[in-house]
N, C-alpha and C positions, 0 to 999 in steps of 0.2 A: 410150364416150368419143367425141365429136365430133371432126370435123374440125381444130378449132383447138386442142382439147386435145392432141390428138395432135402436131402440129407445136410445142405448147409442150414435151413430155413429149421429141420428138427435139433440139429447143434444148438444153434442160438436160443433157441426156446429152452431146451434142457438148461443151459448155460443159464437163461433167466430162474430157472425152477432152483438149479441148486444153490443161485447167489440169493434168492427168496427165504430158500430155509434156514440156509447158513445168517444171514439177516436177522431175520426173524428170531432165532437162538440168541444171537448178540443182544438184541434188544432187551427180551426175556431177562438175559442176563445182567444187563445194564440196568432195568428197575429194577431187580432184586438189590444191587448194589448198595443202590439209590435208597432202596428202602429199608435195609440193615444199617448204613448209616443214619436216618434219620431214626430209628427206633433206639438205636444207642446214643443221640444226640437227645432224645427226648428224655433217656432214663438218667443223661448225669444231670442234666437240669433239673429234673426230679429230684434224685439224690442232694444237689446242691440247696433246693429250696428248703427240704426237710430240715437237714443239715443247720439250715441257719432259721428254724424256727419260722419260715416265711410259710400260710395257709398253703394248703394242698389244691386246693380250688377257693377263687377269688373272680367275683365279678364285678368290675371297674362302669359303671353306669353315665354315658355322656350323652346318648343320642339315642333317639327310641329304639332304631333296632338292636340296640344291646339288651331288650326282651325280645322275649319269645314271639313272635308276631308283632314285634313292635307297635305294641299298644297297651292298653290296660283292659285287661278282660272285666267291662262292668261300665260305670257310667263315670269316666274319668279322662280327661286329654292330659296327652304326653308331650311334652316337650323338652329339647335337648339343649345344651348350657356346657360351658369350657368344665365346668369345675365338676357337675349332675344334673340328675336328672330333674325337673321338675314336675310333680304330677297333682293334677290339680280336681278335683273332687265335685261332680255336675252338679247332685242331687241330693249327696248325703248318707246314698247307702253304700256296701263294702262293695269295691274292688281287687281282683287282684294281679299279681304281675309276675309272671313268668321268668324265671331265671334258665337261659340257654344252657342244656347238658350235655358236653358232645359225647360221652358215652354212662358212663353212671356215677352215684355219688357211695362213699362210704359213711354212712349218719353213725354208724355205731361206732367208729375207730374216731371220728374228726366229729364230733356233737356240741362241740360250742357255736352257736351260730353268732357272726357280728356283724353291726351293719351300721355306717356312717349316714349319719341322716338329718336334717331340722325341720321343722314343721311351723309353720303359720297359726297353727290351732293344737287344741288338745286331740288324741287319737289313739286308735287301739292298734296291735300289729299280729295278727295270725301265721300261720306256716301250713300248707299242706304240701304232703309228701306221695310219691308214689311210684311203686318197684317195677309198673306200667309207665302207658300214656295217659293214665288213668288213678282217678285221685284212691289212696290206699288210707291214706290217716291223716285227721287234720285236729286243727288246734286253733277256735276260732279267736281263742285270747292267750297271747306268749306274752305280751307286753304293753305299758301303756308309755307311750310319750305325749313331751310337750313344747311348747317353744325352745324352753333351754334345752332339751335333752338335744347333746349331738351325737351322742351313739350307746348305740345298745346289745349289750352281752347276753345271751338265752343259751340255757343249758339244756338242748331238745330232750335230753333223759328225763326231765324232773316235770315233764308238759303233759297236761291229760289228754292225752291222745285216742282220740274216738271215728271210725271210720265213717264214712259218707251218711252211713243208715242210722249210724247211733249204737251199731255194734261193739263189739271185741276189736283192737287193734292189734296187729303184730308189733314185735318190740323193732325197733330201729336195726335196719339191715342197708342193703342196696338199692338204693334209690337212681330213676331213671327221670323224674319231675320233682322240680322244688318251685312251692310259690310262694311269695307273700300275700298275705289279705289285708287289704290295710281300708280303715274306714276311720273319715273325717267331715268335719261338718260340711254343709253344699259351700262350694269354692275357696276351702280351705285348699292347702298345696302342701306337697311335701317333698321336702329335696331331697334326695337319694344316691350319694357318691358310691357307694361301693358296698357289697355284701362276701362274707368268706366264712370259710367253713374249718374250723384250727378243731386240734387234738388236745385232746388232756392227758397223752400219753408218753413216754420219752421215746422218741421216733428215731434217736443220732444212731441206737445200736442198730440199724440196718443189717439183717441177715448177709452176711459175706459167705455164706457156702451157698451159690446156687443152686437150682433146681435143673438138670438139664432133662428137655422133654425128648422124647425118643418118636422115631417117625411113626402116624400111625395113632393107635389108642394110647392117647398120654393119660386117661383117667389113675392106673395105677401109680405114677410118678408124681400126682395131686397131692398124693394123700399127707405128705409132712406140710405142705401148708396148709391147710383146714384152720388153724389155730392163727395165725399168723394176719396181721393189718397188715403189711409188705412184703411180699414173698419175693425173692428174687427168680425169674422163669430166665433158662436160657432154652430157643428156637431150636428145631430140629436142622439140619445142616442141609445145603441144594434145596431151600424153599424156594415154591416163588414167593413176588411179590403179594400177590393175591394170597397166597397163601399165607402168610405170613401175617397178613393184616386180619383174616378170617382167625385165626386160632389167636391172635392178639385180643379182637373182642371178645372172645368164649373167656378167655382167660380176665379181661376185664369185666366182665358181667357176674363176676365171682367175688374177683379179690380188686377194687375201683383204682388202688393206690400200687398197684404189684409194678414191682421194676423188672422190664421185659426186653431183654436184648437178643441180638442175632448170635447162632453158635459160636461158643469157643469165646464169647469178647466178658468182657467184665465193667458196671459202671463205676466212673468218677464222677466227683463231686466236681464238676466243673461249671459253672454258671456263664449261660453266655451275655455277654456288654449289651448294653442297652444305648440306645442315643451314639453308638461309633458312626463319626463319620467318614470314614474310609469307604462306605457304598454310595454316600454322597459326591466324594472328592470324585469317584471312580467313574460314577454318573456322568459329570460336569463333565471332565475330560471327554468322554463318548458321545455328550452332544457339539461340545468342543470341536470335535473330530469332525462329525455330522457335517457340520454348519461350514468345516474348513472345504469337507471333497465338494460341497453341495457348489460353494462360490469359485473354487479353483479344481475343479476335475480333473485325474489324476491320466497321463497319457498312458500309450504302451498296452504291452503286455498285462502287468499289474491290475488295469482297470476294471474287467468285470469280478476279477476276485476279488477288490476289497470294497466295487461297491454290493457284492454277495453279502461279507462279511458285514456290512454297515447296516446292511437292510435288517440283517436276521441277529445279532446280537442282542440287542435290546429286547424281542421276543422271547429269544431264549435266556439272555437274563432273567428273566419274568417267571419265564415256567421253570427251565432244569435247575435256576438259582432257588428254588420253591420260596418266590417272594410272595406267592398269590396261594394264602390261606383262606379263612373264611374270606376275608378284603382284601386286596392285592396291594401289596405295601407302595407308600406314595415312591419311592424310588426305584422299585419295578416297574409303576404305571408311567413315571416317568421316561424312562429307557425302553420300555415299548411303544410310546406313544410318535418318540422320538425317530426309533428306528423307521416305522410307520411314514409318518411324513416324510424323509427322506426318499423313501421308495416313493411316495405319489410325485416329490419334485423331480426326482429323475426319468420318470415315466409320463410325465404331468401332458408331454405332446401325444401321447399313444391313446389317453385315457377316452377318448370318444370310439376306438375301435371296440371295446367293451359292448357294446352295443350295434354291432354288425349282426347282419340276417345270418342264418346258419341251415344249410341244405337238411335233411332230413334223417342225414346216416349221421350227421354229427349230433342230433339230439339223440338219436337211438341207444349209439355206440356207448357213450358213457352210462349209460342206464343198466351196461351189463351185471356188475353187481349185487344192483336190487332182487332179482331168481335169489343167488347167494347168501343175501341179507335174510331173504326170508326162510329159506333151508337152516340156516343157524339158528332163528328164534323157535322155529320148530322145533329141533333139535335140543337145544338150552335154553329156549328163552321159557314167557310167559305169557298170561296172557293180557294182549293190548293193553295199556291204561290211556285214556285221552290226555291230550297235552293242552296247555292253554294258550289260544289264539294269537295272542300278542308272543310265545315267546316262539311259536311254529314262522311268524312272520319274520321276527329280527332275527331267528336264525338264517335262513335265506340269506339276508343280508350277511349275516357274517362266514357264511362260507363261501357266499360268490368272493367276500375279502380274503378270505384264508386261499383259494384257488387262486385269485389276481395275484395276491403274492409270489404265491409258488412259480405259480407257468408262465406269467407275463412276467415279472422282474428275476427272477430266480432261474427258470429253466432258460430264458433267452440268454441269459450271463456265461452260464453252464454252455451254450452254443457255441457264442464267440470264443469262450477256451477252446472245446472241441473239437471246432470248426468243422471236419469232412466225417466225425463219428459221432455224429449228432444221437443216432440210437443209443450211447453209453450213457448219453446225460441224466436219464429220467431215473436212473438209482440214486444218484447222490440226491437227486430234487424228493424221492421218495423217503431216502435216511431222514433228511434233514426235517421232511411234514409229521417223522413220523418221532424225531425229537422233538417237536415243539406240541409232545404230549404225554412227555416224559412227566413221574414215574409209573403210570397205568401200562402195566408190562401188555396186556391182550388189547388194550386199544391201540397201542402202539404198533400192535404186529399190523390190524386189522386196517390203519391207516396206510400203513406201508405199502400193503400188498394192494387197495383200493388206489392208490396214489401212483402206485407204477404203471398201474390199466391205463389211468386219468392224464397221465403224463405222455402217455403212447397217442392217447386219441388226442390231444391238443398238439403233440409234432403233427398228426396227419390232417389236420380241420382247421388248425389254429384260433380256434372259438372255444372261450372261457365261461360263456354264457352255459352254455348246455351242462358243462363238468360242475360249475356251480349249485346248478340245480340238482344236478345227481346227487353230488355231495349231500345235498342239506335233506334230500327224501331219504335218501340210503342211512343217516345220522338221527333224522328224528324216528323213521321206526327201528333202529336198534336204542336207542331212548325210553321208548313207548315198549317194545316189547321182548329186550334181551339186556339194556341193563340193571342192574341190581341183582341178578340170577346166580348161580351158585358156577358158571362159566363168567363173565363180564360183571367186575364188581360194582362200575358206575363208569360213566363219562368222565368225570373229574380229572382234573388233571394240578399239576405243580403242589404245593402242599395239600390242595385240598381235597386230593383223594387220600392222605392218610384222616382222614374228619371221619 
């Protein structure tokens, strides 16, 4: 390599370093977005529920995972029902059942407890609470039903409340565990539609002068809400997304019910539509489409961009449209599932090269990395936790999927545009891996920048196998021992990294 090769070969690299960082920033800033809007989507919802009298926290009980562990802690099988729960009683002694918290409850502000329910037999109903993981105060008699009773009102103030040992209990504050105890004769059952948690307070005057917090030690700017069941918090200004969701829980482990927006915004009461079909109609037309390029493929120019476009919609419907909360809503699993098959029909002849031998700089190369991976947990992370077996394996599986995607149907598309500057291609295939993990702003970078490496060594080897594997070791130990750290808030991605 001559002189001026060489200075070409340091251009393009710099060229790659500054389009990385410059990326990278975008990205950053693109969950931030992402993430100010759904925090002010989340507060007029709030706002709106109050507003119209509707529970502040309410759980809808159909199928056993809507508990905690999807089971009933004691000697009782759960089964699931259109309308409830049905729980059904082995032995005769108390069970109890977990109500899922995704950050805390307010008992002191919202202390009526109610709960739709009918029972088979006569029975008792308890309540333990706790400001842990860990039981704080319980009540092993709040109420008694019976066949007729279909629902039951409990005022948690008026409850004797005695801690685990039989001590002193704290008066009702913030709560991080709610359970029921419920004991019924052996194989009596009890149906269970829904539990909520209502105020006895008038909630419509919602505080309209903000709070705005300041970058930094926001403790002195707390101090007017102390008093306050709803305090209106506005965010310090240029958060990240991490950030943003970090000072949102500190701020939620305080005040459970506090309306919390991005700077400068204010909420509305605006409640969003339940049952619209407009992401169904929008679906239908998408597999519509699907089903039209799959039977008449489309000539020309046009064709690898829009079967790009075809493959990766439905994906990104899924994640950037945040349809995939704790469950992935059936009209996202729909449009990715969709997108998905499409890309295997128009690949469907290639699919046996997946499993070509691969020389021994091709397993090497993409292994680069992992050095990397493990200098950052060093550095941020923590220490190891084991993963469990079954999810170490189907992961493999779904990243050699996430890698097929990208470099066999995605990067070869990107070719045929390119044609003679095949090397440009592997940014846009890097953008696009590293939206389809939108709005985790530091996984998104860290895809990015691992997907550009992945996409270099699969132009030079053309083997998918190897980058798969990297993938999923390089992913399960930043898993295992950098996410949840105070740099990498979780893996999660689409709504369920705000959970």
């Amino acid at each position: 390599m001559d002189r001026q090769q060489r200075l070409g070969a340091i251009g393009i690299s710099a060229g790659y370093a500054l389009a990385t960082i410059v990326i990278c920033v975008a990205l950053s800033w693109l969950a931030a977005r992402i993430s100010a809007a759904h925090l002010l989507n989340q507060a007029n919802q709030q706002l709106a529920d109050v507003e119209a009298g509707l529970p502040r926290w309410q759980w809808s009980l159909h199928k056993p995972r809507d508990l905690v562990a999807g089971r009933a802690f004691g000697s009782a099988t759960v089964t699931g029902h259109a309308q409830a729960l049905t729980v059904t009683s082995t032995d005769g002694t108390a069970f109890e059942l977990g109500l899922p918290v995704a950050s805390t409850l307010d008992l002191a502000h919202w202390p009526i407890l109610q709960a739709e329910l009918q029972s088979t037999a006569k029975g008792t109903l308890g309540l333990i609470w706790g400001s842990g993981l860990t039981p704080t105060c319980q009540a092993t008699l709040a109420a008694r039903f019976n066949p007729d009773t279909r629902s039951l009102r409990i005022d948690l103030r008026n409850l004797p409340w005695q801690s685990p040992a039989g001590g002193h209990c704290p008066p009702l504050g913030v709560a991080q565990m709610l359970r029921l105890r419920v004991q019924l004769p052996a194989r009596a059952s009890l149906h269970l539609a829904s539990v909520a948690l209502l105020t006895t307070e008038p909630m419509t005057d919602v505080p309209t002068a903000p709070i705005d917090l300041p970058v930094g030690n926001v403790e002195p700017a707390l101090a007017p809400a102390q008093a306050m069941a709803m305090p209106l918090f506005r965010l310090p200004e240029s958060l990240s997304a991490e950030a943003m969701l970090s000072l949102r829980d500190t701020l939620r482990a305080r005040w459970p019910a506090a309306l919390i927006v991005p700077a400068g915004a204010m909420p509305q009461a605006l409640s969003q539509t339940s049952g619209d079909l407009a992401p169904w109609l929008d679906c239908l037309v998408y597999l519509a489409a699907l089903a039209w390029f799959a039977l008449r493929p489309v000539k020309g120019a046009w064709r690898p961009w829009l079967e790009i476009g075809a493959c990766l919609l439905g994906p990104l419907w899924l994640v950037m449209g945040l349809n995939w909360g704790l469950y992935p809503t059936p009209v996202g699993l729909l449009a990715f599932g969709g997108g998905l098959a499409f890309a295997l029909f128009i690949e469907r002849r290639h699919l046996p090269r997946l499993w070509r031998s691969a020389p021994r700089l091709a397993w090497l190369w993409p292994m680069e990395p992992l050095p990397i991976t493990v200098v950052l947990i060093v550095l941020f992370g923590h220490k190891l936790h084991p993963l469990p077996l079954g999810h170490v394996l189907t992961y493999f599986g779904w990243a050699l999927l996430q890698q097929w995607l990208m470099l066999v149907v995605v990067l070869r598309r990107f070719e045929q545009i390119a044609e003679h500057r095949r090397v440009l291609t592997i940014i846009p295939v890097a953008i696009l891996f590293a939206l389809l993990h939108t709005p985790n702003g530091v996984l998104m970078q860290l895809c990015f920048a691992a997907e550009l490496f992945w996409a270099w060594c699969y132009l030079r080897w053309r083997r998918v196998l190897p980058i798969g594997v990297a993938h999923a070791v390089c992913a399960l130990l930043v898993e295992s021992g950098l996410a949840g750290g105070d740099w990498l808030r979780s893996l999660e991605v689409s709504a369920r990294f705000f959970l």
